[in-house]
N, CA, C and O atoms as a Maestro MAE file, in Angstrom:
{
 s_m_m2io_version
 :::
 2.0.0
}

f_m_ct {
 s_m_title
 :::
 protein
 m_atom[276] {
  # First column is atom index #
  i_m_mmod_type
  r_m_x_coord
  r_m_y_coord
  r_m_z_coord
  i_m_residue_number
  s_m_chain_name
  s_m_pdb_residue_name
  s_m_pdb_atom_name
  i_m_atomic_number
  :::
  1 25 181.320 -20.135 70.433 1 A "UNK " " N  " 7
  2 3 181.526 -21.501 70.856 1 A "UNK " " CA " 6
  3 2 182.844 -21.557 71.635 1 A "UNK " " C  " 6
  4 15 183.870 -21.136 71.101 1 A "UNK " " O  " 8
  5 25 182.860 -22.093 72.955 2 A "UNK " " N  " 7
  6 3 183.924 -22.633 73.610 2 A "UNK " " CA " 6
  7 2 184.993 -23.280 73.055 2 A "UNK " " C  " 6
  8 15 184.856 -23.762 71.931 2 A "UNK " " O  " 8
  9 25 185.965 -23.371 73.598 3 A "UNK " " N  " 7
  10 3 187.224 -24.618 72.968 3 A "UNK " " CA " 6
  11 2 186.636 -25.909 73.212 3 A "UNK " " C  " 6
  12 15 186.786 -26.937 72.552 3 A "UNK " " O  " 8
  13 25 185.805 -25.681 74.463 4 A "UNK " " N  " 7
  14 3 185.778 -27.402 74.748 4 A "UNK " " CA " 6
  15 2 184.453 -27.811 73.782 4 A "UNK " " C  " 6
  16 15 184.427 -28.938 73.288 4 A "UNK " " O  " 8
  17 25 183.135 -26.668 73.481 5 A "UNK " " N  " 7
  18 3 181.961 -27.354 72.872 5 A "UNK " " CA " 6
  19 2 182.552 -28.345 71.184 5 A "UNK " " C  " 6
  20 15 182.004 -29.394 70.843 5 A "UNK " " O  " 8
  21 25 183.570 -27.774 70.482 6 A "UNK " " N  " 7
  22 3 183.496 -28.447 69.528 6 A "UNK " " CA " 6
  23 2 183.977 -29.632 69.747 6 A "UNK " " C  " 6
  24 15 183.495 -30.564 69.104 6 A "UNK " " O  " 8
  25 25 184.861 -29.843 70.543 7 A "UNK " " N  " 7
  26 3 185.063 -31.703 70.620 7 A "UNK " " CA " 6
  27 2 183.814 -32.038 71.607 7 A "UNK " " C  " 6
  28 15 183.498 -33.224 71.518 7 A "UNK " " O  " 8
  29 25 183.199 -31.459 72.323 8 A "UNK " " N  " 7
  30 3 182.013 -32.026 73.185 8 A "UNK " " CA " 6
  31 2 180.983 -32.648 71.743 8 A "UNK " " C  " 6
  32 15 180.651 -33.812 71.517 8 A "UNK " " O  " 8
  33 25 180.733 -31.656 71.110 9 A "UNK " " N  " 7
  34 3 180.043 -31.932 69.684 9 A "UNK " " CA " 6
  35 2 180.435 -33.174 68.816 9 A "UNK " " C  " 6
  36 15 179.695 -33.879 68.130 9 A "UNK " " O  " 8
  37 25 182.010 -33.280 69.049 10 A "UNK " " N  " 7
  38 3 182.914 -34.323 67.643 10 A "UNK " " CA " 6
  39 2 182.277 -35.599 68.370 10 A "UNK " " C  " 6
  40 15 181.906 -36.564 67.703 10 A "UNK " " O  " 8
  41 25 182.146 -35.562 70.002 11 A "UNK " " N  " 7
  42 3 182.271 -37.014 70.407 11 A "UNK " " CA " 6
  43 2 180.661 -37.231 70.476 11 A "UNK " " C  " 6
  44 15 180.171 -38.361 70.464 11 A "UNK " " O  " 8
  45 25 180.104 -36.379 70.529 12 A "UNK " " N  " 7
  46 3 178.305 -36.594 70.544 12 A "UNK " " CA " 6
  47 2 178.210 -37.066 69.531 12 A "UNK " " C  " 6
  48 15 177.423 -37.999 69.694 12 A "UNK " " O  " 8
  49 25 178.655 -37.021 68.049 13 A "UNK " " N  " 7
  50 3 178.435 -37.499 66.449 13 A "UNK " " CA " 6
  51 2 178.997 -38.521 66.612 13 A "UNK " " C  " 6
  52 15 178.399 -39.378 65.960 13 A "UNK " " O  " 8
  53 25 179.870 -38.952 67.148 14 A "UNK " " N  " 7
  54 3 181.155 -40.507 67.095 14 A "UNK " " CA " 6
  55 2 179.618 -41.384 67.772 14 A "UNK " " C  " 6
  56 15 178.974 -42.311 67.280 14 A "UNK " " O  " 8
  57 25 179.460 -40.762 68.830 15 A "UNK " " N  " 7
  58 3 178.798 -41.915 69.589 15 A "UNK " " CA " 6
  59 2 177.114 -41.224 69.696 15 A "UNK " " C  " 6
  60 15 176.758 -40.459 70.592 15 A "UNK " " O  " 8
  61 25 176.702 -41.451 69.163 16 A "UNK " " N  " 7
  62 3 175.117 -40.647 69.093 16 A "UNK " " CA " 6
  63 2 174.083 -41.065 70.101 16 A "UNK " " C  " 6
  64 15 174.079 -42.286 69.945 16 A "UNK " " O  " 8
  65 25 173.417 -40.861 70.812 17 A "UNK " " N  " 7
  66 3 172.637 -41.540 71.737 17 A "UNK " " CA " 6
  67 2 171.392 -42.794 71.129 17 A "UNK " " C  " 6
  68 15 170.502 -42.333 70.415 17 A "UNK " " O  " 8
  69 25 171.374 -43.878 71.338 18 A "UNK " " N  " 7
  70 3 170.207 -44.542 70.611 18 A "UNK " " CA " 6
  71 2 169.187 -43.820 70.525 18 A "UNK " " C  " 6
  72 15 168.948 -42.912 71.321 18 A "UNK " " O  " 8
  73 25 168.384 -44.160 69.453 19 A "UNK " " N  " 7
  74 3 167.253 -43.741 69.206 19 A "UNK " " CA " 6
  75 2 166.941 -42.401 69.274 19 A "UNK " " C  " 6
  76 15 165.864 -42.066 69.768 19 A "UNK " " O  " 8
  77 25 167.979 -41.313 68.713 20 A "UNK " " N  " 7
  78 3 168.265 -39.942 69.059 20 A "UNK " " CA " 6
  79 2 168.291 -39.592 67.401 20 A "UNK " " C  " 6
  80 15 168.813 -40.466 66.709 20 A "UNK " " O  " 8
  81 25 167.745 -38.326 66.662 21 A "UNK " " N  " 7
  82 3 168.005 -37.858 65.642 21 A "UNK " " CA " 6
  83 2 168.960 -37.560 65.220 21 A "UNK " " C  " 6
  84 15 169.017 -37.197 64.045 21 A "UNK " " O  " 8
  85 25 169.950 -37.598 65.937 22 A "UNK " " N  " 7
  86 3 171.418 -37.535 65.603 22 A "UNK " " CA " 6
  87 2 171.784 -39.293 64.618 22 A "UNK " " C  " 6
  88 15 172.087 -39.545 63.451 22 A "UNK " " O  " 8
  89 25 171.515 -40.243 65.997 23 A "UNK " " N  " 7
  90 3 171.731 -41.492 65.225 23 A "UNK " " CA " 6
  91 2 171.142 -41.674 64.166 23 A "UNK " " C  " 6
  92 15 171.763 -42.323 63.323 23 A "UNK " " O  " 8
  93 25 169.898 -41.236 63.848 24 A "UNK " " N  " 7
  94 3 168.974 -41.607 63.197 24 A "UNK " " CA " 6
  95 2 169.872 -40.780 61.332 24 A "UNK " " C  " 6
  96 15 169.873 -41.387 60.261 24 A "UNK " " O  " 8
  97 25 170.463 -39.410 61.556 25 A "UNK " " N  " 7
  98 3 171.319 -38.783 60.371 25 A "UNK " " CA " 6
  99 2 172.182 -39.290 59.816 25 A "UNK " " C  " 6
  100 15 172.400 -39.421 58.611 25 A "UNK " " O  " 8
  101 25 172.900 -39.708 60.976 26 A "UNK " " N  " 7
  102 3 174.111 -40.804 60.695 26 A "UNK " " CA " 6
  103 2 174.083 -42.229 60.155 26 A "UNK " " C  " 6
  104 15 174.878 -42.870 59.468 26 A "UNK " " O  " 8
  105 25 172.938 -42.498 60.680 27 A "UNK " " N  " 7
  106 3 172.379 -44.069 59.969 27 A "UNK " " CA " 6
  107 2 171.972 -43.663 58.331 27 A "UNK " " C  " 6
  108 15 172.343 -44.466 57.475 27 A "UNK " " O  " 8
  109 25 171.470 -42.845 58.034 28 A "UNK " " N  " 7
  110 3 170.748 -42.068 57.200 28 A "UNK " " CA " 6
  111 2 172.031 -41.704 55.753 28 A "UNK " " C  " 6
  112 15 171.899 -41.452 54.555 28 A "UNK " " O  " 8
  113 25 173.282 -41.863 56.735 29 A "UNK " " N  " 7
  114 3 174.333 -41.665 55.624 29 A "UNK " " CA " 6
  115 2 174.812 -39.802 55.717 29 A "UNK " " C  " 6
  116 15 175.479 -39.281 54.823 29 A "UNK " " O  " 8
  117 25 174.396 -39.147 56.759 30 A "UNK " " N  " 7
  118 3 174.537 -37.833 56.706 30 A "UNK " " CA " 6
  119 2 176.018 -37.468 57.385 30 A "UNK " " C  " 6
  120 15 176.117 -37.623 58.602 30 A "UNK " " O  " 8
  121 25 177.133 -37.003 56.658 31 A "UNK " " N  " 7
  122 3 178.499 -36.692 57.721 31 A "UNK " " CA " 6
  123 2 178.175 -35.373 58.532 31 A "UNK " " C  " 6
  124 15 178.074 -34.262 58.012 31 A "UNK " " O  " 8
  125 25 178.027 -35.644 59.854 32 A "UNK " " N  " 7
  126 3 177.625 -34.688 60.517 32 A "UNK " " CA " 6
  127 2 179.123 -33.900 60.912 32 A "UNK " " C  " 6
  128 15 179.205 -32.754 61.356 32 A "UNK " " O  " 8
  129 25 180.220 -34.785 60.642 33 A "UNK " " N  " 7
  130 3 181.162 -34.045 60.809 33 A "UNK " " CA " 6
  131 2 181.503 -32.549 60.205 33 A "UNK " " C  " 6
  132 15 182.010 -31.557 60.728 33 A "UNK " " O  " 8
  133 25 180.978 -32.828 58.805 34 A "UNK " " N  " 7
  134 3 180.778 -31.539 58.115 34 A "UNK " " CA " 6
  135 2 179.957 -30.226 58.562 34 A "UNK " " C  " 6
  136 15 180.204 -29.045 58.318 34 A "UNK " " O  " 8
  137 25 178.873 -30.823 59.316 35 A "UNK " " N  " 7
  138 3 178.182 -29.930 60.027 35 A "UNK " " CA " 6
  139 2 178.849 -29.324 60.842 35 A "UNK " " C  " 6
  140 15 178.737 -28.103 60.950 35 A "UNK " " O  " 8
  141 25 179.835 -30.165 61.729 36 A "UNK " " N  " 7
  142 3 179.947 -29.628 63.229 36 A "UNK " " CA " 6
  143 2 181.314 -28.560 62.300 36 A "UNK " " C  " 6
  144 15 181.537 -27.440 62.759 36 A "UNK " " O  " 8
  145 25 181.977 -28.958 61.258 37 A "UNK " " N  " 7
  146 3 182.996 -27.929 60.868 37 A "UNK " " CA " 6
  147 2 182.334 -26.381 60.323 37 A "UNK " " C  " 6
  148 15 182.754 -25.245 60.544 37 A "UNK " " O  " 8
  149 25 181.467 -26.717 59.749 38 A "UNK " " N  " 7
  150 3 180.707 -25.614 59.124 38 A "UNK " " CA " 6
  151 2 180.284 -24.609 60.513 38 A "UNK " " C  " 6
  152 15 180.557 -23.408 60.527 38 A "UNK " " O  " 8
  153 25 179.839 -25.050 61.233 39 A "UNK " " N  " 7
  154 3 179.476 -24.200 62.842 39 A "UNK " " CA " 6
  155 2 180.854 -23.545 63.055 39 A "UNK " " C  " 6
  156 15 181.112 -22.344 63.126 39 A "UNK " " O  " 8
  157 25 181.768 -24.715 63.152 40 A "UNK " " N  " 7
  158 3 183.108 -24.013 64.055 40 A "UNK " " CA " 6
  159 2 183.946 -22.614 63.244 40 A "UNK " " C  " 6
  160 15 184.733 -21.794 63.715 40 A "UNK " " O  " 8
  161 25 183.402 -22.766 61.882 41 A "UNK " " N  " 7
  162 3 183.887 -21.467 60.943 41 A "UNK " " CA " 6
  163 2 183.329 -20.234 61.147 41 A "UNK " " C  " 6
  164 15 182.180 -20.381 61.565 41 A "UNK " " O  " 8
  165 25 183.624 -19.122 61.040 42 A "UNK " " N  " 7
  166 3 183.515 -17.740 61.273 42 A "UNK " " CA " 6
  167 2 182.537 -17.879 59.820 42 A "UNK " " C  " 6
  168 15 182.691 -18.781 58.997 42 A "UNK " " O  " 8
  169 25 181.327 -16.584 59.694 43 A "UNK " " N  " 7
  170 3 181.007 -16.144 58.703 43 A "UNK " " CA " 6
  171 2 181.744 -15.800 57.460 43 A "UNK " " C  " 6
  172 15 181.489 -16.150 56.308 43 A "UNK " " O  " 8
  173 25 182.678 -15.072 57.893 44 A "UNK " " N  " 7
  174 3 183.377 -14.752 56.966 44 A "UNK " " CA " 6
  175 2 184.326 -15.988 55.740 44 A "UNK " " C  " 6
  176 15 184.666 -15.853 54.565 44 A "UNK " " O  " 8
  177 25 184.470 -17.020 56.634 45 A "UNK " " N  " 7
  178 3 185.048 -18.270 56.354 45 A "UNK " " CA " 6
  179 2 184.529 -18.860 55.528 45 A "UNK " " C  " 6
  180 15 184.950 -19.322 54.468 45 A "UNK " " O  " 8
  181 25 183.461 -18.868 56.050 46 A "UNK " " N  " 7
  182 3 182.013 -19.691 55.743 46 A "UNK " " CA " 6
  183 2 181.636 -19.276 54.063 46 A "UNK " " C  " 6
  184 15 181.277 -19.974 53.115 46 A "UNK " " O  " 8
  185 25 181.930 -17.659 54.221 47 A "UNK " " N  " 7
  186 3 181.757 -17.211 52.601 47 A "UNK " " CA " 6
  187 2 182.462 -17.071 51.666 47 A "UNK " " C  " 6
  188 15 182.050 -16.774 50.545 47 A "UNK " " O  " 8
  189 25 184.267 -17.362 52.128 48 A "UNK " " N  " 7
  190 3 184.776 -17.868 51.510 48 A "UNK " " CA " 6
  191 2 185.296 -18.785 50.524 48 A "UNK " " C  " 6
  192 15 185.898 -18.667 49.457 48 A "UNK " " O  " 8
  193 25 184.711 -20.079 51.485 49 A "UNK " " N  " 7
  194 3 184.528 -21.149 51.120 49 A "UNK " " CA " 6
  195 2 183.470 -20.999 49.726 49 A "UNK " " C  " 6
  196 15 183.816 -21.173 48.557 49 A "UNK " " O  " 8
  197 25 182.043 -20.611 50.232 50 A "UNK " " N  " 7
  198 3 181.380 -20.577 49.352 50 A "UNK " " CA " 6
  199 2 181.809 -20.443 48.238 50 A "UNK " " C  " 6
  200 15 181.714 -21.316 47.375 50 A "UNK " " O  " 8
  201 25 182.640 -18.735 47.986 51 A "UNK " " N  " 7
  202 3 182.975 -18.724 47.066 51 A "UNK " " CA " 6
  203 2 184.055 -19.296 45.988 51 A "UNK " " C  " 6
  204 15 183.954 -19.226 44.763 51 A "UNK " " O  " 8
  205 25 184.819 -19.718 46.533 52 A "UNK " " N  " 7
  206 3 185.550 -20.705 46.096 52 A "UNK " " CA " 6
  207 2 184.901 -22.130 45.134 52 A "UNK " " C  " 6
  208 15 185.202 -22.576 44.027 52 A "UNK " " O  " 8
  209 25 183.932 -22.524 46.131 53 A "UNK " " N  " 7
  210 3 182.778 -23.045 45.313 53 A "UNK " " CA " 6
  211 2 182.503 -22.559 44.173 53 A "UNK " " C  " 6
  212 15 182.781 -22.950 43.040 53 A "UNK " " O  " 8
  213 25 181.991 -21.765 44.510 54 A "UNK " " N  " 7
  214 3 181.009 -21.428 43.333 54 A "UNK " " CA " 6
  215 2 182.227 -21.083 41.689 54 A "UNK " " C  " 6
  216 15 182.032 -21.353 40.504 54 A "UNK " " O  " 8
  217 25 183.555 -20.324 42.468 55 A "UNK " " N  " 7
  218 3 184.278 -20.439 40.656 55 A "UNK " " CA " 6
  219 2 184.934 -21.275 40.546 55 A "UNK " " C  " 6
  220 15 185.897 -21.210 39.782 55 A "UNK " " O  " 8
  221 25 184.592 -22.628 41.435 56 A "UNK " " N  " 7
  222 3 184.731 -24.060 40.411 56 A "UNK " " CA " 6
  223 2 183.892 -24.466 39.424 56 A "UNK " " C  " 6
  224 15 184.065 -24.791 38.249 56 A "UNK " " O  " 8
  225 25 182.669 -24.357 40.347 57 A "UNK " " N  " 7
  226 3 181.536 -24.494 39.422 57 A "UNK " " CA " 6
  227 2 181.514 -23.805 38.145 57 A "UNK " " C  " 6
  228 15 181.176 -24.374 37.108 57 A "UNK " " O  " 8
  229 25 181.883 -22.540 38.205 58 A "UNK " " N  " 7
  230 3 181.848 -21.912 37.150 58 A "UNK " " CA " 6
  231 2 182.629 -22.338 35.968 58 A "UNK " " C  " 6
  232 15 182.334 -22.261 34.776 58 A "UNK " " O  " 8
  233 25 183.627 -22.777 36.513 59 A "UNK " " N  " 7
  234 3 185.261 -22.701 35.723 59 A "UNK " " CA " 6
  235 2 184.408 -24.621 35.209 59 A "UNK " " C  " 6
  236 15 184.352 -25.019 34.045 59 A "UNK " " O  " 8
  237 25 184.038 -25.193 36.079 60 A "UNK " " N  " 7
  238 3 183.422 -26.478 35.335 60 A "UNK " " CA " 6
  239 2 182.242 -26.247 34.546 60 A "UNK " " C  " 6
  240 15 182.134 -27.140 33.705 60 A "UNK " " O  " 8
  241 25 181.478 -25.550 34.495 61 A "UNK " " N  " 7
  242 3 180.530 -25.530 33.171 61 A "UNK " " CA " 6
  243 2 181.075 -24.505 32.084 61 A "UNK " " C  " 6
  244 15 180.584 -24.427 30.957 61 A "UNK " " O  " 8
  245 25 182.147 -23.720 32.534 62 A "UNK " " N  " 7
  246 3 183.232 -23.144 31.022 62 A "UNK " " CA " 6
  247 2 183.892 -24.107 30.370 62 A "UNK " " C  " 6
  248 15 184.254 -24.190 29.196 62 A "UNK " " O  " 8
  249 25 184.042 -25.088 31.626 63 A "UNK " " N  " 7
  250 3 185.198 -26.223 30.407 63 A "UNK " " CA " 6
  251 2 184.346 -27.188 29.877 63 A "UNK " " C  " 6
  252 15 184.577 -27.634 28.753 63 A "UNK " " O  " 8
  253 25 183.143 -27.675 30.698 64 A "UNK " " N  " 7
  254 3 181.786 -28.231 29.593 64 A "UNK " " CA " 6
  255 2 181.353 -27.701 27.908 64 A "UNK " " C  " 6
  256 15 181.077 -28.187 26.811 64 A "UNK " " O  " 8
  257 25 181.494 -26.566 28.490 65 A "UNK " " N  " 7
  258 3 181.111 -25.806 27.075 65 A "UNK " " CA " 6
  259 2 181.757 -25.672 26.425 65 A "UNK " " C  " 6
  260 15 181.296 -25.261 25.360 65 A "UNK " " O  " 8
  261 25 183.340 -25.891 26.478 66 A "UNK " " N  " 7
  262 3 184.270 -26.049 25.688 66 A "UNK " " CA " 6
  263 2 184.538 -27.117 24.898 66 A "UNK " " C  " 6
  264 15 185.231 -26.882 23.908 66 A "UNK " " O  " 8
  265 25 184.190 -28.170 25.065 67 A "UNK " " N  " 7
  266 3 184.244 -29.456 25.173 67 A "UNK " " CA " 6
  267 2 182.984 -29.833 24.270 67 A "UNK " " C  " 6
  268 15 183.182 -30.712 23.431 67 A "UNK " " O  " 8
  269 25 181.736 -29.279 24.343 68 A "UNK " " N  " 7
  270 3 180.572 -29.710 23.844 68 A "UNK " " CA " 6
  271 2 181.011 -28.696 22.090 68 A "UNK " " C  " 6
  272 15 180.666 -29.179 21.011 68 A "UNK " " O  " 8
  273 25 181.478 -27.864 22.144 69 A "UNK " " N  " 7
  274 3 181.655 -27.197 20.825 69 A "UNK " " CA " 6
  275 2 182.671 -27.549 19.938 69 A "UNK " " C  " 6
  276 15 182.776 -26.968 18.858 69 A "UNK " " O  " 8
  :::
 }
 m_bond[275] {
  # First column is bond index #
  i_m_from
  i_m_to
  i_m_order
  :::
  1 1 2 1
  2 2 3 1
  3 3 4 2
  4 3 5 1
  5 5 6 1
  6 6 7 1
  7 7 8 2
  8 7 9 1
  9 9 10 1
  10 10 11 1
  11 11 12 2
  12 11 13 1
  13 13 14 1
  14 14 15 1
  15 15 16 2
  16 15 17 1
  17 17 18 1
  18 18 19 1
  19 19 20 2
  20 19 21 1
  21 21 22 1
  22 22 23 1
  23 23 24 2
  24 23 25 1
  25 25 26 1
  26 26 27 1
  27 27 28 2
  28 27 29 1
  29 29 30 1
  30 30 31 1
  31 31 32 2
  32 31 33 1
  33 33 34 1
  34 34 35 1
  35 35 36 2
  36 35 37 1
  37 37 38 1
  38 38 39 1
  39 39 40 2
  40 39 41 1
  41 41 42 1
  42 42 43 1
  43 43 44 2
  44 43 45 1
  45 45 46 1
  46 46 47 1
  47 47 48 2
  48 47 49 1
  49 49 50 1
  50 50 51 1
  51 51 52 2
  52 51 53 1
  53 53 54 1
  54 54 55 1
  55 55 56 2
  56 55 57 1
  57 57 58 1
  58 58 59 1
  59 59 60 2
  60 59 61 1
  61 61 62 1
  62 62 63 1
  63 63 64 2
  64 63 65 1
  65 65 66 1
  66 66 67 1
  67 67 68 2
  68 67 69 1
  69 69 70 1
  70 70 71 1
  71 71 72 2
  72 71 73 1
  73 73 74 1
  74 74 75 1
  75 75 76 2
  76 75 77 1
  77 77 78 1
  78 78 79 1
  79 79 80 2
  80 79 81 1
  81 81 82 1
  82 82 83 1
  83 83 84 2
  84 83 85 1
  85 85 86 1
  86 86 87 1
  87 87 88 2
  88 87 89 1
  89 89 90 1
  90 90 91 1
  91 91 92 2
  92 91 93 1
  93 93 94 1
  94 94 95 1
  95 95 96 2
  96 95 97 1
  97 97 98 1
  98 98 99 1
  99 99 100 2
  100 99 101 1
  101 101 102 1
  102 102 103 1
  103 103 104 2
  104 103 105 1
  105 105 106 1
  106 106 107 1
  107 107 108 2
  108 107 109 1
  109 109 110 1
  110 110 111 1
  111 111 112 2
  112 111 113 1
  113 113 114 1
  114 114 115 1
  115 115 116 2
  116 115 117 1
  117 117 118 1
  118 118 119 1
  119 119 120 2
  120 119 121 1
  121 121 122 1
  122 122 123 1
  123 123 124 2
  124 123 125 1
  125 125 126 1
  126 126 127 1
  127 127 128 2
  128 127 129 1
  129 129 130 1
  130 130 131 1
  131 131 132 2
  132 131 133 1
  133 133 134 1
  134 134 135 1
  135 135 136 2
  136 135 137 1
  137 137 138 1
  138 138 139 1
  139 139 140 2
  140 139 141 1
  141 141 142 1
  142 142 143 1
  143 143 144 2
  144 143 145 1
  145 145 146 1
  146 146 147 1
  147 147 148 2
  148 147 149 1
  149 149 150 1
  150 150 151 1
  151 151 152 2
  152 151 153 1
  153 153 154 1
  154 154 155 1
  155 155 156 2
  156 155 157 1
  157 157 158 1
  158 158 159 1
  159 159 160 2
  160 159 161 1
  161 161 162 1
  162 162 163 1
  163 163 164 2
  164 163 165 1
  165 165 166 1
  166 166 167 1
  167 167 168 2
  168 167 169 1
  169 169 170 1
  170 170 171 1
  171 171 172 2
  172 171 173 1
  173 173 174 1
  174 174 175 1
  175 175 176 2
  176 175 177 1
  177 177 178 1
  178 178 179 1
  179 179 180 2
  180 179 181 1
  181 181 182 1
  182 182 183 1
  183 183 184 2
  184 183 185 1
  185 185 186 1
  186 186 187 1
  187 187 188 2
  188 187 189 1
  189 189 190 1
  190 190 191 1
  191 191 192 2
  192 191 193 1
  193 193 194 1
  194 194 195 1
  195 195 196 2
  196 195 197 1
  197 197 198 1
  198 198 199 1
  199 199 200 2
  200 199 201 1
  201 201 202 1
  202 202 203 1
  203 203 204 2
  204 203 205 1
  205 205 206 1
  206 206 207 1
  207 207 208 2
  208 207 209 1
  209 209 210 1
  210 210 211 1
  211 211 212 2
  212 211 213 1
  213 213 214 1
  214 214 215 1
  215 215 216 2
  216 215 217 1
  217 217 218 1
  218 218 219 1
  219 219 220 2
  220 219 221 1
  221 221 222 1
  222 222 223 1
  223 223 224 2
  224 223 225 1
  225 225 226 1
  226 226 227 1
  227 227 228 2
  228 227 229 1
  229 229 230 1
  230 230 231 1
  231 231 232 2
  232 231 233 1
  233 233 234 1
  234 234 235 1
  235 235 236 2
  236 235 237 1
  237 237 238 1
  238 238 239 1
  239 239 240 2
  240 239 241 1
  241 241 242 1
  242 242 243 1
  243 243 244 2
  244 243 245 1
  245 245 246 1
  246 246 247 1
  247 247 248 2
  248 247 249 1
  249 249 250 1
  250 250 251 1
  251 251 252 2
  252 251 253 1
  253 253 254 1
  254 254 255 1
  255 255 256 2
  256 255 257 1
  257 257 258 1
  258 258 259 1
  259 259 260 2
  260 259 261 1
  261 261 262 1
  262 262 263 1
  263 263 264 2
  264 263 265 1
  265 265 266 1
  266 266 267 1
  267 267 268 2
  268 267 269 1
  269 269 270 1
  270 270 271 1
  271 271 272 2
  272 271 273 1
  273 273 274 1
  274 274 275 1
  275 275 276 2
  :::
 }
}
């Protein structure tokens, strides 16, 4: 991706074309902003993140179970 496609992208989501599936996501309640960040990340980023995710998740159903006993 170019320097210029990701703000070409930021301002296509700001202002969506009527009656375009874009508007239609956004009406819908979908942050496409998140989308267009998720693109602009490298793979590697991308699985970072994930994982980071995921040992919250983890670390939150250890402290559930702590809690339930």
């Amino acid at each position: 991706m170019t320097r210029e496609e990701p703000e070409h992208l930021y301002q296509l989501i700001q202002n969506p074309a009527p009656g375009s599936k874009l508007e239609a996501a956004t009406d819908y309640g979908i942050d496409m902003t998140l989308n267009l960040r998720s693109l602009t990340c490298s793979p590697s980023e991308r699985f970072r993140e994930m994982e980071a995710a995921l040992e919250f998740a983890e670390a939150l159903r250890d402290a559930a179970v702590r809690i339930d006993r």
